[in-house]
N, C-alpha and C positions, 0 to 999 in steps of 0.2 A: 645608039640607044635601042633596048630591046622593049623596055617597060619604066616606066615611071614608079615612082612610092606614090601609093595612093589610087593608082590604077586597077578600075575592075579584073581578074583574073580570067582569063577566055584559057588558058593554054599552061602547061607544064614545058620544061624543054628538057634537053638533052643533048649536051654539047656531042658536035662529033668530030667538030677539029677548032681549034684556037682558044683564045680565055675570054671569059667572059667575070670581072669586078663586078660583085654586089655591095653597092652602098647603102648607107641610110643616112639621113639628114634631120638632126632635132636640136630645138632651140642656137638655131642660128648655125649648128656646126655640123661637118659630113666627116661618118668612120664609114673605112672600108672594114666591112666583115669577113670578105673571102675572096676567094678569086677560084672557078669553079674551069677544071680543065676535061678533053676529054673523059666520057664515059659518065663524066660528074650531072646531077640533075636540079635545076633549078625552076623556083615559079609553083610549086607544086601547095606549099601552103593554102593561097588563094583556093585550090580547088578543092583540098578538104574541108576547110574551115567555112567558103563564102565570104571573106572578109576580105578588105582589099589588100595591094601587094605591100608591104611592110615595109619592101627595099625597092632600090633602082636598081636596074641590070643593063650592063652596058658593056659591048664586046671591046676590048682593051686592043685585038690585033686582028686579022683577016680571021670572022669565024666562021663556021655555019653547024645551027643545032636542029634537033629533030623534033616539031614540034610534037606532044600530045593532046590531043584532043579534050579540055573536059570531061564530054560523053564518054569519050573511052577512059578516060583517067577516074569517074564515076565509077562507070560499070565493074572496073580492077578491084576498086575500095569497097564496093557494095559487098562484092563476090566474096570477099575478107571473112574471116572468122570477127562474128560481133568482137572480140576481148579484143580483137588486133584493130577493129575501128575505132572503138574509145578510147585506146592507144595512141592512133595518131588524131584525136582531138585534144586528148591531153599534151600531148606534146606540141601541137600546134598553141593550144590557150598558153602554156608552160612560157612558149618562147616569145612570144606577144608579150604577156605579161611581163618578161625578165627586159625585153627592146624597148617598156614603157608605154606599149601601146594599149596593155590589158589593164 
């Protein structure tokens, strides 16, 4: 288990070797959304939006991923052109709203 649905967001990652399954769980039933392999990056929603984690993330086979910090994960997003930040809040609200959560 990396993170729970429903958990505060501290950390983005970034797989560097193994898979890691993101699930979700609603009304009684759990869809696997993806399955996120090297190079791939997960958990990052939480840190744009401040809203909790949407999925559960849970490494499927021997992994280890690289976390990012918030603060640095902040700092990147800040440093953004504003049109490319309201970009990734729209897209955050966007996929919220379509997983039933917005």
């Amino acid at each position: 288990m990396i993170f729970e649905q429903g958990a505060a967001g501290g950390h983005a990652y970034v797989v560097d070797a193994g898979v890691v399954e993101i699930s979700r769980s609603a009304r009684g039933r759990t869809r696997v959304l993806g399955r996120i392999g090297p190079g791939g990056i997960f958990g990052e929603m939480a840190l744009i939006d401040d809203a909790p984690r949407m999925a559960r993330a849970v490494a499927v086979e021997d992994t280890m991923c690289l976390l990012v910090a918030r603060e640095r994960f902040r700092a990147k997003v800040d440093a953004a052109d504003p049109l490319i930040q309201a970009l990734l809040r729209i897209f955050c609200r966007n996929i919220r709203s379509l997983s039933g959560e917005g």
